[in-house]
MDTraj code that builds the backbone (N, CA, C; nanometers):
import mdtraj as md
import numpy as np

residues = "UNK UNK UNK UNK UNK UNK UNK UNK UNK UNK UNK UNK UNK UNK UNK UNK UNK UNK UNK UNK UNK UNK UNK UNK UNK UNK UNK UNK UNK UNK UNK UNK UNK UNK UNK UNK UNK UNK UNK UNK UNK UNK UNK UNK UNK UNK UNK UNK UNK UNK UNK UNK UNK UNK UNK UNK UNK UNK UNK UNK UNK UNK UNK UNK UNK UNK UNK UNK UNK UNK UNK UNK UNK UNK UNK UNK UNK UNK UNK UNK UNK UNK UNK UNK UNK UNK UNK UNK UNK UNK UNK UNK UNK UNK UNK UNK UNK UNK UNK".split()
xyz = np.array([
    [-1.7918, -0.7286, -0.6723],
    [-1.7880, -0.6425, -0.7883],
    [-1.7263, -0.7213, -0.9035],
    [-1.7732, -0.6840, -1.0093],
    [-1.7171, -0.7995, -1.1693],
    [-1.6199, -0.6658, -1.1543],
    [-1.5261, -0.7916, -1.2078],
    [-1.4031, -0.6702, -1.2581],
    [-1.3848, -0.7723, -1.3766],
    [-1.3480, -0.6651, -1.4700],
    [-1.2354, -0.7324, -1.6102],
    [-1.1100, -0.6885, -1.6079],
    [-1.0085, -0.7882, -1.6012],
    [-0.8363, -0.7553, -1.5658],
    [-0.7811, -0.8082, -1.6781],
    [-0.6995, -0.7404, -1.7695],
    [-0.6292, -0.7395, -1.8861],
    [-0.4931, -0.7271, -1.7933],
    [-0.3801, -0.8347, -1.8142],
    [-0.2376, -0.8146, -1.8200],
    [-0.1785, -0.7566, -1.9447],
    [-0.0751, -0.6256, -1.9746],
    [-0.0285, -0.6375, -2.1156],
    [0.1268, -0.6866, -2.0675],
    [0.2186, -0.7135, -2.1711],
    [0.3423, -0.7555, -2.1607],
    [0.3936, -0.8520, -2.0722],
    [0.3189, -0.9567, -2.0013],
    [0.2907, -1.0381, -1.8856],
    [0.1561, -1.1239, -1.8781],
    [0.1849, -1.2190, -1.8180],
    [0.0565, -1.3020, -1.7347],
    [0.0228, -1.3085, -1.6411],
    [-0.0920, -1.2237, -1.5200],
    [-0.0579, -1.2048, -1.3807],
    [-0.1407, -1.3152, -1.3340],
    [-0.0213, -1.3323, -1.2349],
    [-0.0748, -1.5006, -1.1870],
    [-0.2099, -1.5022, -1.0930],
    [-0.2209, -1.5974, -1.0208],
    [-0.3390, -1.5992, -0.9629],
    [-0.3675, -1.5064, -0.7864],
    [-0.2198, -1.5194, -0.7304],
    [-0.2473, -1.4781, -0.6290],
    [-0.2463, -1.3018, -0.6558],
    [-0.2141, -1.2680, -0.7269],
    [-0.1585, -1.1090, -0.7785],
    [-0.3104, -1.0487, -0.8304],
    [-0.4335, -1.1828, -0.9073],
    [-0.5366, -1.1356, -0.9719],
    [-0.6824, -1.1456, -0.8043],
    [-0.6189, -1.2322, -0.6975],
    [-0.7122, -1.2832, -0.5638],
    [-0.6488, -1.1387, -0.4975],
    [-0.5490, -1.0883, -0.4462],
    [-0.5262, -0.9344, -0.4126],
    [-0.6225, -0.8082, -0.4714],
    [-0.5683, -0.8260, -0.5848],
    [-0.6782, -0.7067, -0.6358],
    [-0.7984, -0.6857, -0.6525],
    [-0.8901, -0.7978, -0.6434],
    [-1.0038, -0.8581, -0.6455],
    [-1.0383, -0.8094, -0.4624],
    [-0.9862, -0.8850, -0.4214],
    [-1.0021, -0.8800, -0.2689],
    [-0.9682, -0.6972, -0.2176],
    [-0.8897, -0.6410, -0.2682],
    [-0.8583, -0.5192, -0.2392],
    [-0.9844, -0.4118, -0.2999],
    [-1.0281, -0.4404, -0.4073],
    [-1.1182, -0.3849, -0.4951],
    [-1.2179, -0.3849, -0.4342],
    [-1.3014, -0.5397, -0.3851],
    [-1.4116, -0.5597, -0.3631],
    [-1.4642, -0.4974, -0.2126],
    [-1.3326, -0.3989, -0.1346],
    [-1.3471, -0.3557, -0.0332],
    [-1.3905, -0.2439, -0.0261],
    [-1.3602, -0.1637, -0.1788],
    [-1.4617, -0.0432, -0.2193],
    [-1.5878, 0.0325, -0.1775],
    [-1.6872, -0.1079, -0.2573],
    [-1.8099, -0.0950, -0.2155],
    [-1.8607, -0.0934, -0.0847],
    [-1.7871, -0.0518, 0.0339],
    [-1.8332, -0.0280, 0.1633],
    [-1.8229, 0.1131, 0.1743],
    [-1.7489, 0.2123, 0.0671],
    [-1.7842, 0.3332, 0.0539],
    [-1.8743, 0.3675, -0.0369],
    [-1.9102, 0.3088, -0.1335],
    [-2.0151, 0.3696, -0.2419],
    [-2.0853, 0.2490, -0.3057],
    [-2.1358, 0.1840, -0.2644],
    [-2.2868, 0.0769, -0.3224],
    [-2.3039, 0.0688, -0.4365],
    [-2.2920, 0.1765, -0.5231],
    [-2.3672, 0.1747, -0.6570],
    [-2.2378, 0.1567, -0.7629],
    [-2.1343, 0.1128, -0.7140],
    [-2.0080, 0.0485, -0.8425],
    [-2.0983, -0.0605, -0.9053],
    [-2.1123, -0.0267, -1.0815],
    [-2.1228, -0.1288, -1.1534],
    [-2.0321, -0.2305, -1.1743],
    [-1.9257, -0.2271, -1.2239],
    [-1.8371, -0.2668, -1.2783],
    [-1.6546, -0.2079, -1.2882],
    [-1.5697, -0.2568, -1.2866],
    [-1.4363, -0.2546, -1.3333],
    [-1.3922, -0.3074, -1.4390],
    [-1.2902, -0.2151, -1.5150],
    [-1.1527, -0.2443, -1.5730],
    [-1.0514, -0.2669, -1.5367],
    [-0.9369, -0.3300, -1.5024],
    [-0.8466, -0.3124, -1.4670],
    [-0.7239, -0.3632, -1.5472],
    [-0.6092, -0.2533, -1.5605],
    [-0.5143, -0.3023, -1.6891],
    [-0.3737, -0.2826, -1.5822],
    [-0.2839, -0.3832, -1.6242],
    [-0.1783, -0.4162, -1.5373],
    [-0.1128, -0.4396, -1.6681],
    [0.0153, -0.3763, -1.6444],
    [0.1127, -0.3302, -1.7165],
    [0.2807, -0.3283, -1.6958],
    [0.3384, -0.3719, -1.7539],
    [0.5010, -0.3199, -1.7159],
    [0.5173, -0.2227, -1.7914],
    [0.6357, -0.1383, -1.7563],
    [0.6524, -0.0050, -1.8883],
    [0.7960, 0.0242, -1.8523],
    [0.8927, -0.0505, -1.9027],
    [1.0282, -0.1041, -1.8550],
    [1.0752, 0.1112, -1.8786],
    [1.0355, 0.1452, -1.9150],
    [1.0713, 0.2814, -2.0095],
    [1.0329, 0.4297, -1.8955],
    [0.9956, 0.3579, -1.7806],
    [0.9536, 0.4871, -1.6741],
    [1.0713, 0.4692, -1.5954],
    [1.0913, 0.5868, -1.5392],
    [1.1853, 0.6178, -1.3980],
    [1.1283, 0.5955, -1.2897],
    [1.0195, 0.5912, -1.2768],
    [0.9565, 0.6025, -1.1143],
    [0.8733, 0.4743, -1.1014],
    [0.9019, 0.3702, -1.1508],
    [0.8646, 0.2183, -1.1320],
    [0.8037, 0.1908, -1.2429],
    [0.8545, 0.0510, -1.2497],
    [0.7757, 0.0351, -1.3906],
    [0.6451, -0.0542, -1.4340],
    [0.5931, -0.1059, -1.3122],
    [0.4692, -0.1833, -1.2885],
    [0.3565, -0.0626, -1.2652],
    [0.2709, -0.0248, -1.3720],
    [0.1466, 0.0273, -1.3781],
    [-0.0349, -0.0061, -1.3603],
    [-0.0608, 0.0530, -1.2625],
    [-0.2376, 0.0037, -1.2641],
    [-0.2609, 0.1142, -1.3069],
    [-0.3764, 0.0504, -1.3803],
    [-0.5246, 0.1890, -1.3917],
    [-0.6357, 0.0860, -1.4052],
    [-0.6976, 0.1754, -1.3487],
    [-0.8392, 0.1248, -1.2883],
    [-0.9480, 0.2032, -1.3488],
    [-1.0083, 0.1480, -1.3719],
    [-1.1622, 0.2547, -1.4189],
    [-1.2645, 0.1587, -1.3315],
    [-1.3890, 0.2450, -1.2593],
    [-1.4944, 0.1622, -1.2181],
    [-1.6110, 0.2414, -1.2687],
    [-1.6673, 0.1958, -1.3253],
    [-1.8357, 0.2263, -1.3706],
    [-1.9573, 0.2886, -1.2719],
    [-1.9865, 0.3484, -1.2336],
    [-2.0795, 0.3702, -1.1087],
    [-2.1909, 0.4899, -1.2064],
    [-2.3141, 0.4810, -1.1918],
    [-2.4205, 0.5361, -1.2024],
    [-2.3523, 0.6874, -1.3024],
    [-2.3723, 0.7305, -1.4114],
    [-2.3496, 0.8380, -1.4339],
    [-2.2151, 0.8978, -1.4491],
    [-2.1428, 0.8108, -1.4008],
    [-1.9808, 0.8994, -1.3971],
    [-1.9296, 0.7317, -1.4560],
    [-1.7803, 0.7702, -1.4345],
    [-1.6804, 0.6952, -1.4001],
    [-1.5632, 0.7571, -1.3699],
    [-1.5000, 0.6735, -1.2931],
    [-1.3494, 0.6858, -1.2105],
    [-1.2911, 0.6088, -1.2366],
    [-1.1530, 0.7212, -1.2749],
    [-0.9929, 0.6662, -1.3216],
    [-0.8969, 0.6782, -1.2940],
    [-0.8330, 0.5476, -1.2350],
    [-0.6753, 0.5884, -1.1581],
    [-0.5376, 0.5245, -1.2287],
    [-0.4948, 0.6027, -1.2313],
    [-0.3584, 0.5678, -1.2636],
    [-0.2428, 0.5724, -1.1638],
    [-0.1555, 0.4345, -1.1456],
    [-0.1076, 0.4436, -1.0373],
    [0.0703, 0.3226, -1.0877],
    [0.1479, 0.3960, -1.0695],
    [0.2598, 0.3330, -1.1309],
    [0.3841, 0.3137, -0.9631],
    [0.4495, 0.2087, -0.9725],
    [0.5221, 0.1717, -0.8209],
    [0.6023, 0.0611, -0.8847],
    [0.6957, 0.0486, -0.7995],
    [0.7641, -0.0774, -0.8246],
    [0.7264, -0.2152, -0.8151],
    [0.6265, -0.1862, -0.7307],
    [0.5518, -0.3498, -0.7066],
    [0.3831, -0.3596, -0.7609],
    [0.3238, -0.4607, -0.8000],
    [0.1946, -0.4083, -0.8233],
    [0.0800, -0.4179, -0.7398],
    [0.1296, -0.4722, -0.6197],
    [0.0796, -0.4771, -0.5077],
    [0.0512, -0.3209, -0.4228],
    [0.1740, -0.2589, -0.4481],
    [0.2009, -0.1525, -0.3853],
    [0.1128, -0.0150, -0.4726],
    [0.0972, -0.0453, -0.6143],
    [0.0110, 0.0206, -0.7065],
    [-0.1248, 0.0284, -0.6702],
    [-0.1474, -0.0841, -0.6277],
    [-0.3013, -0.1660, -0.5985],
    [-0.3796, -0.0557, -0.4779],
    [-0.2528, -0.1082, -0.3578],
    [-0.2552, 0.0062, -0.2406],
    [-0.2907, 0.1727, -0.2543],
    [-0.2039, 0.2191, -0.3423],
    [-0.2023, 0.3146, -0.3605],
    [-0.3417, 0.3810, -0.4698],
    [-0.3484, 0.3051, -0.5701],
    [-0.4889, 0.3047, -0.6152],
    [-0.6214, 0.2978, -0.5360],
    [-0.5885, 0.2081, -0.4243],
    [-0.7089, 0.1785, -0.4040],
    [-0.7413, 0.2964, -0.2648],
    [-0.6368, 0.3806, -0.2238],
    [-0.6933, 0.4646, -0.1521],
    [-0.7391, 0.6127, -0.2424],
    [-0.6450, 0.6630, -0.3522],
    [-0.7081, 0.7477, -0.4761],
    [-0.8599, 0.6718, -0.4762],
    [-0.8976, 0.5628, -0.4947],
    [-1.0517, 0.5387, -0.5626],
    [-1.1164, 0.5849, -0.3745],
    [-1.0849, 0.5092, -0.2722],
    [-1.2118, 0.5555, -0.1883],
    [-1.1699, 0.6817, -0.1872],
    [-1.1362, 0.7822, -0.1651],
    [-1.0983, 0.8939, -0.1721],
    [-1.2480, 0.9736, -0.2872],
    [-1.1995, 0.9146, -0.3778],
    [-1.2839, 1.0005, -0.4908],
    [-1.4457, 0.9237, -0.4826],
    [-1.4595, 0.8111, -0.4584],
    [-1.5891, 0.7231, -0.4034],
    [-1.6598, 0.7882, -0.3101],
    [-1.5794, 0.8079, -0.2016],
    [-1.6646, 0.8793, -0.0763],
    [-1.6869, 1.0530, -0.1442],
    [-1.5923, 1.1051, -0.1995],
    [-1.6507, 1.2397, -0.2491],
    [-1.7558, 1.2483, -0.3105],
    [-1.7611, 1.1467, -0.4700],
    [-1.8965, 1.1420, -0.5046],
    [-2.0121, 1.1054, -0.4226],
    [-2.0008, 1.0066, -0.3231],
    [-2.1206, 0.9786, -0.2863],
    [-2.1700, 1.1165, -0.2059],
    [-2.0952, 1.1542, -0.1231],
    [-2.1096, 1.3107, -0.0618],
    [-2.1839, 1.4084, -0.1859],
    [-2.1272, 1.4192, -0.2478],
    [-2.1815, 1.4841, -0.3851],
    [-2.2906, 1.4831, -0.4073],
    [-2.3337, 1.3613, -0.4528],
    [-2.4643, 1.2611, -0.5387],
    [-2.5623, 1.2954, -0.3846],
    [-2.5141, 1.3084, -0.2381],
    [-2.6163, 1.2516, -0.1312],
    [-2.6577, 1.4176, -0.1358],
    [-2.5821, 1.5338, -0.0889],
    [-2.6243, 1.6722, -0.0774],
    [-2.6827, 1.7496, -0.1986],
    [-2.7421, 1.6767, -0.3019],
    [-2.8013, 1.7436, -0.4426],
    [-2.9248, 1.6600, -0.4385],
])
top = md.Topology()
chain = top.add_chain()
for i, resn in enumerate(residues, 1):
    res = top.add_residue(resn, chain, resSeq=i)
    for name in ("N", "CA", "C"):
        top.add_atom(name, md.element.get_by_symbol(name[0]), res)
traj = md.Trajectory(xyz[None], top)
C-alpha cells in the first residue's frame, strides 16, 4: 500500500517509518480495495493522556477511514490504530459484500 507519512514537530526515523509501513501493509488482508494512505505523526507536548499522536486516513473505493490514536509511544499508537482500522475494514467490507 503507498502511504504518505508527514512527521510534524519531529523527524521520524527510519525504523519508526519500516513499523508502520509493515504494520499498515498488513491491512489489506482484510479489505483489498485500500487505495492509498495518509499518515501524520505528531507530538502534542499539551495532552494528558500521551503525547505522541497518529491519525491515519486510508482511501478505499467510495469512503474513507479515519483514526485517531494518541499513547505514549508511537509504536503503541500504531498498534492501537491499526486494530480501530481492521475493525472498521472488515465492517465495510461486510457492508459493501451484503448490498
Amino acid at each position: 500500500m503507498k502511504l504518505h507519512v508527514q512527521s510534524i514537530h519531529f523527524t521520524a526515523d527510519a525504523k519508526l517509518l519500516d513499523f508502520l509501513q509493515k504494520k499498515l501493509d498488513k491491512l489489506e488482508t482484510f479489505n483489498d480495495s485500500i487505495i492509498d494512505g495518509e499518515v501524520f505523526l505528531k507530538l502534542d507536548k499539551n495532552e494528558s493522556k500521551g503525547y505522541k499522536v497518529v491519525n491515519i486516513k486510508l482511501n478505499i473505493p467510495g469512503n474513507e477511514i479515519v483514526v485517531k490514536e494518541q499513547r505514549d509511544s508511537f509504536e503503541e499508537a500504531i498498534d492501537h490504530a491499526y486494530d480501530t482500522l481492521k475493525n472498521q475494514l472488515t465492517k465495510h467490507k461486510e457492508k459493501s459484500v451484503s448490498h
